[in-house]
VODO-60242 format. One line per field, with one value per residue: residue number from 0; x, y, z of N, C-alpha, C in turn. Coordinates in steps of 0.2 Angstrom, whole numbers, plus 5000, padded with zeros to 4 digits. Last residue first. Example, Ala and Ser with C-alpha at 12.3 -4.5 7.8 and 13.67 -1.06 7.14 Angstrom:
nr = (1_0);
n.u = (5064_5066);
n.v = (4989_4972);
n.w = (5035_5039);
ca.u = (5068_5062);
ca.v = (4995_4978);
ca.w = (5036_5039);
c.u = (5064_5066);
c.v = (5000_4984);
c.w = (5039_5039);
REM end
This chain:
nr = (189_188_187_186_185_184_183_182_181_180_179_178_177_176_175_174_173_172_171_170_169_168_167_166_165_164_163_162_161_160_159_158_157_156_155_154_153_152_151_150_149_148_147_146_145_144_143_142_141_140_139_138_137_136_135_134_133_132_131_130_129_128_127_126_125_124_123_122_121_120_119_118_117_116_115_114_113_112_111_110_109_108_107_106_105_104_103_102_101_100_99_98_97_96_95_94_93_92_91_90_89_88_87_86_85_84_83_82_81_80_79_78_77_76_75_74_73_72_71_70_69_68_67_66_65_64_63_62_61_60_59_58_57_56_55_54_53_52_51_50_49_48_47_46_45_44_43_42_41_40_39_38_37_36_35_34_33_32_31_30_29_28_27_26_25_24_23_22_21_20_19_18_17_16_15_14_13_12_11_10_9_8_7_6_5_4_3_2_1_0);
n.u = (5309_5296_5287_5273_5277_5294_5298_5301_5318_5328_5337_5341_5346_5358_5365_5367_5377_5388_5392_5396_5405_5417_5419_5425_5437_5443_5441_5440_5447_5460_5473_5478_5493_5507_5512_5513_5521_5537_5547_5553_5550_5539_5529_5526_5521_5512_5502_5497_5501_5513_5504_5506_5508_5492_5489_5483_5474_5471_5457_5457_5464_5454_5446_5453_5469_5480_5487_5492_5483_5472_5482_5479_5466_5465_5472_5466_5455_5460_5464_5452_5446_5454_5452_5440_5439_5451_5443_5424_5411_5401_5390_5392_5393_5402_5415_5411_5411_5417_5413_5421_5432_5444_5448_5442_5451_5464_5462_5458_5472_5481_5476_5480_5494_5497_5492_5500_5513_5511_5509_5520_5528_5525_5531_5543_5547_5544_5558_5559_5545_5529_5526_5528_5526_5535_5534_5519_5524_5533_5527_5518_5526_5535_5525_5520_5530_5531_5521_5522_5535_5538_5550_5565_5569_5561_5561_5570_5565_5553_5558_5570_5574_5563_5562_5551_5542_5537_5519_5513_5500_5484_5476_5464_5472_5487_5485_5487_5500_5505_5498_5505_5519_5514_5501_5488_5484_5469_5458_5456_5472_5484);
n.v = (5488_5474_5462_5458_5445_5451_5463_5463_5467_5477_5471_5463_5469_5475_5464_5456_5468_5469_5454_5458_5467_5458_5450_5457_5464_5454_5439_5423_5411_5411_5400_5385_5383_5381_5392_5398_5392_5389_5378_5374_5364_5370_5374_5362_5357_5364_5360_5348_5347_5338_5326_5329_5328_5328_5341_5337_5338_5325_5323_5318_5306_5298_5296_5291_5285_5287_5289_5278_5271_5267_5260_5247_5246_5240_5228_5219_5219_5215_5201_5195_5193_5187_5175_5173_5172_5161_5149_5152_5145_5130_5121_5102_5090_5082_5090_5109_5121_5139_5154_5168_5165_5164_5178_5185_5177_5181_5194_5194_5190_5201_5209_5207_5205_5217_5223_5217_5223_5234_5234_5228_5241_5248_5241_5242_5258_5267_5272_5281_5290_5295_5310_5320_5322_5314_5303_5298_5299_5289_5276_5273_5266_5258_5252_5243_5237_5229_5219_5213_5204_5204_5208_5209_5219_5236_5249_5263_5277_5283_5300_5302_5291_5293_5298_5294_5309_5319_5323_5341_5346_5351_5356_5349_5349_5352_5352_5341_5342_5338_5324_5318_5319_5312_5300_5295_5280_5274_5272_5258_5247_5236);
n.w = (5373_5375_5372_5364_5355_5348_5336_5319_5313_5314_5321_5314_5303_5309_5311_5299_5295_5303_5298_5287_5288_5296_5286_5275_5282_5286_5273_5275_5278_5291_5287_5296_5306_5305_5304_5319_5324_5322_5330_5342_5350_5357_5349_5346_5357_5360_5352_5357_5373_5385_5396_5412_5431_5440_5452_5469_5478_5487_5484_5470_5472_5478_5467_5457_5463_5466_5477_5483_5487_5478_5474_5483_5482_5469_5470_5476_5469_5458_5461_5463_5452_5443_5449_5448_5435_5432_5434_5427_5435_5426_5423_5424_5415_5421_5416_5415_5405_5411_5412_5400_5389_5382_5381_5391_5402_5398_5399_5413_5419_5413_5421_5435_5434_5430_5443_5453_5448_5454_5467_5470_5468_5477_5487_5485_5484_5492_5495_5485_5483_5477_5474_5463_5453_5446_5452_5446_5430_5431_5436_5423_5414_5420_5428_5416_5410_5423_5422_5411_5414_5434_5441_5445_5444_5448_5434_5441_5453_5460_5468_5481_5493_5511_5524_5539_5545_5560_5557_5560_5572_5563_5551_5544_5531_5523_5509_5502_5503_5518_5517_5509_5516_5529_5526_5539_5549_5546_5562_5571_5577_5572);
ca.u = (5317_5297_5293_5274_5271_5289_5298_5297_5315_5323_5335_5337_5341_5351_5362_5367_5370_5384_5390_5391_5400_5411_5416_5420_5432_5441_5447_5437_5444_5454_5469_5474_5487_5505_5513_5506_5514_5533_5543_5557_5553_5546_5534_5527_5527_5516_5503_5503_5497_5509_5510_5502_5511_5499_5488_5489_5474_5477_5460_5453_5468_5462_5444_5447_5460_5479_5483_5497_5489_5473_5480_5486_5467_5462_5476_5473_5453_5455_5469_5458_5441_5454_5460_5440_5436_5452_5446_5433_5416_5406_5393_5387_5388_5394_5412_5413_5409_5419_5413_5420_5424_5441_5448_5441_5443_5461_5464_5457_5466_5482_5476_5474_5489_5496_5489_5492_5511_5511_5503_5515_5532_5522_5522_5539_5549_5538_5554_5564_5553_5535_5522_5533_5520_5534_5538_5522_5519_5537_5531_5514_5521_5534_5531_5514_5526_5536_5520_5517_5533_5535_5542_5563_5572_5565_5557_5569_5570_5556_5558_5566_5577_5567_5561_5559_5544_5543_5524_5516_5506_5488_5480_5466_5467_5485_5487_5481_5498_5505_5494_5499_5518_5515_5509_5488_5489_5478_5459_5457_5463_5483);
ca.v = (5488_5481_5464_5461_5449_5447_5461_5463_5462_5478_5479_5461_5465_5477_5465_5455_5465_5474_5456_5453_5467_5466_5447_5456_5467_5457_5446_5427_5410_5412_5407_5389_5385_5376_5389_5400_5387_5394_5380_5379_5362_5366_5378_5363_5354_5367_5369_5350_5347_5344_5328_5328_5331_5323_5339_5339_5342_5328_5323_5326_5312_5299_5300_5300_5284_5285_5294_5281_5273_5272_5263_5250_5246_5247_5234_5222_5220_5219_5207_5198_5198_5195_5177_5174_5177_5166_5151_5148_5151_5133_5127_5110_5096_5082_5082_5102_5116_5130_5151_5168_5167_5156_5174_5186_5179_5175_5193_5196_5186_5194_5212_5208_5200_5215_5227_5216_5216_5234_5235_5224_5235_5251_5242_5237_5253_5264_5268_5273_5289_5290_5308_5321_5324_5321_5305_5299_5303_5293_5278_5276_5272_5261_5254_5246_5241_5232_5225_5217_5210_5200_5210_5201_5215_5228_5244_5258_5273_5275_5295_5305_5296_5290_5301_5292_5299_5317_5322_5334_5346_5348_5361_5348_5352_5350_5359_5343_5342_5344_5329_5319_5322_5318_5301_5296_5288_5273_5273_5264_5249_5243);
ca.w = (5370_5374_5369_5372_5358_5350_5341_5324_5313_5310_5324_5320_5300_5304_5317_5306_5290_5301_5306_5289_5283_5297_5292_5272_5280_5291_5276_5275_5272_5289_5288_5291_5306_5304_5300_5312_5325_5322_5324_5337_5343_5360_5353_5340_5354_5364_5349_5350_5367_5380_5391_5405_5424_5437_5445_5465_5474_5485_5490_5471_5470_5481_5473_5454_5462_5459_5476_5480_5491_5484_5469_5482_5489_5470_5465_5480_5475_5458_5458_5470_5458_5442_5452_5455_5438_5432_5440_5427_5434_5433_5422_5425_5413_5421_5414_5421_5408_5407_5412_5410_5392_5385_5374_5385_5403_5397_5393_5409_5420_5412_5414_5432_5436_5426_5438_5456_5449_5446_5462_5471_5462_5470_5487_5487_5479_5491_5499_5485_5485_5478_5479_5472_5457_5445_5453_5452_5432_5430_5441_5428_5412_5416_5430_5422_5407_5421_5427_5412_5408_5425_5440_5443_5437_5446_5438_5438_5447_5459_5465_5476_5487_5505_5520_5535_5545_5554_5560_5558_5571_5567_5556_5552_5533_5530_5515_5504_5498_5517_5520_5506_5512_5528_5526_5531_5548_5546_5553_5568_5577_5574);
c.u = (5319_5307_5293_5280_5274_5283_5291_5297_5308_5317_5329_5335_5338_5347_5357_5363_5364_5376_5385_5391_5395_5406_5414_5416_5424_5436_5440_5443_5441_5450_5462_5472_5483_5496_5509_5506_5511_5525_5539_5553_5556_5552_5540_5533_5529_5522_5511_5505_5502_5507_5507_5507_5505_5499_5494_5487_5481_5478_5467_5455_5464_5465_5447_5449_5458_5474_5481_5493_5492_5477_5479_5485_5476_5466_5472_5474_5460_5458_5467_5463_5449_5451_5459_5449_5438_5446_5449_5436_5424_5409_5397_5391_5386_5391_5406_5410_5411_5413_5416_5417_5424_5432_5442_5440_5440_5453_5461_5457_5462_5477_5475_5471_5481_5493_5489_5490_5504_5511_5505_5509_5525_5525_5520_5532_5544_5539_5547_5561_5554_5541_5527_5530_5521_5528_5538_5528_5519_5532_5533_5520_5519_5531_5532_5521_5522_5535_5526_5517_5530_5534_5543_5552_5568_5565_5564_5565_5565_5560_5559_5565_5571_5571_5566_5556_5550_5541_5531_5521_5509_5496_5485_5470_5465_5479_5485_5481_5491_5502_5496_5495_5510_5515_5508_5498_5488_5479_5469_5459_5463_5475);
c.v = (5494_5483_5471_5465_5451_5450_5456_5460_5465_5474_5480_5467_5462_5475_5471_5460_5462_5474_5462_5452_5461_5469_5455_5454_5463_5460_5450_5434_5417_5415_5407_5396_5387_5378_5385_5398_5392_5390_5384_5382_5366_5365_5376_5370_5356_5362_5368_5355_5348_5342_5333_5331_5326_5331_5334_5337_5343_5336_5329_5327_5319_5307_5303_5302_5291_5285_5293_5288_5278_5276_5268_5256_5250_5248_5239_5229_5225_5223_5212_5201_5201_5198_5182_5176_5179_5173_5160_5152_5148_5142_5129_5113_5103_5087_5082_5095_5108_5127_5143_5161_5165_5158_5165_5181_5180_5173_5185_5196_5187_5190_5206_5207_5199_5207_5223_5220_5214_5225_5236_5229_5229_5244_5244_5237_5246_5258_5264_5269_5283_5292_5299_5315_5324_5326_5314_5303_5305_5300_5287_5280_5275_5269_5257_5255_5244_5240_5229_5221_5214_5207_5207_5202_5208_5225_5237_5253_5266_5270_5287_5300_5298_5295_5296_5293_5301_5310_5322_5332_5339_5345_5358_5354_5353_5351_5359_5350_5344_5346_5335_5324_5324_5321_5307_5299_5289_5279_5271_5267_5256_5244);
c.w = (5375_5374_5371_5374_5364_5356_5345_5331_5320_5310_5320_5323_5308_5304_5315_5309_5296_5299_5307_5294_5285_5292_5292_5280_5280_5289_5280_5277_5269_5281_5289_5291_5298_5305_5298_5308_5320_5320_5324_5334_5338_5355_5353_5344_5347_5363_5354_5346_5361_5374_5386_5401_5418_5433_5444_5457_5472_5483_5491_5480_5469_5479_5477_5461_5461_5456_5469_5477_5488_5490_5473_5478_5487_5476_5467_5476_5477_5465_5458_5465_5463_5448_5449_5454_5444_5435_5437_5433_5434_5432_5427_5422_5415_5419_5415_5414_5409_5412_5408_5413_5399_5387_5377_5379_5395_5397_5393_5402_5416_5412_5411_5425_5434_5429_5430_5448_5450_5443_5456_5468_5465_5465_5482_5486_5479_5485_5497_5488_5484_5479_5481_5476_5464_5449_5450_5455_5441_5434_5439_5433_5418_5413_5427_5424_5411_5416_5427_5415_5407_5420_5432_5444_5437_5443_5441_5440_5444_5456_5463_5469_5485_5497_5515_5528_5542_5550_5556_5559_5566_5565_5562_5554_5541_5534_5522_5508_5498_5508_5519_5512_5509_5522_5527_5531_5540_5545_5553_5562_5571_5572);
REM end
């Protein structure tokens, strides 16, 4: 297929369909990517993990993207992987004759690279994809609003202030005396 790629309907009614042009229907999968499968290695399991729950609350995966979102979490810890050995061994071995070579994992981190960003934009996961979007991921609340959630009353957990009302307006009053009284700079007029 030539040309740019259809963008999905949802990301376009997200966006508020800028164009104004008719949408289409496609196949609508479950809500959400449940569980990771059984046969993603360790790491992209962990990926799954973390990252599917924040899509699912942002409406943007169904069942359908099961395949694609299980080859970027594979493409993530492929990454992660080449990397770590990159770290510990260094980016470089040298051959019997002495040259220098790049080890193979540079080149297996550049394509894991490569594939993870290109799926990462699929899913609106890049700074750039997702100012497209305007949609906010869910975040997980601060600690004033787990202190709410919990029952506890938050002024418990705050310090007073060191100072009573009086004496602060005593010293704001001082304050602003002492600029009223203070000489104005050359030329300064009030």
């Amino acid at each position: 297929m030539r040309g740019r790629k259809p963008k999905p309907t949802r990301l376009k009614l997200l966006e508020g369909n800028p164009g104004k042009r008719r949408l289409r229907s496609e196949p609508r999968g479950e809500p959400g990517l449940g569980r990771p499968p059984e046969w993603l290695t360790a790491g992209a399991k962990r990926f799954w993990r973390k990252v599917a729950p924040q899509l699912e609350g942002a409406g943007i995966a169904t069942g359908l993207d099961v395949a694609c979102f299980a080859a970027l979490a594979e493409a993530y810890a492929s990454w992660r992987g080449a990397l770590a050995r990159i770290a510990e061994h260094g980016p470089t071995y040298s051959t019997l004759s002495g040259l220098v070579r790049p080890r193979p994992e540079v080149a297996m981190a550049a394509r894991a690279e490569r594939s993870m960003a290109a799926l990462l934009a699929e899913f609106g996961l890049t700074p750039s994809s997702r100012t497209r979007l305007g949609v906010e991921l869910p975040r997980a609340p601060g600690p004033l609003r787990q202190l709410i959630e919990q029952g506890k009353d938050p002024a418990r957990f705050f310090k007073p202030p060191e100072e009573d009302l009086e004496a602060f307006l005593e010293r704001r009053r001082r304050l602003i005396e002492s600029r009223a009284q203070s000489p104005k700079p050359n030329g300064a007029q009030e």
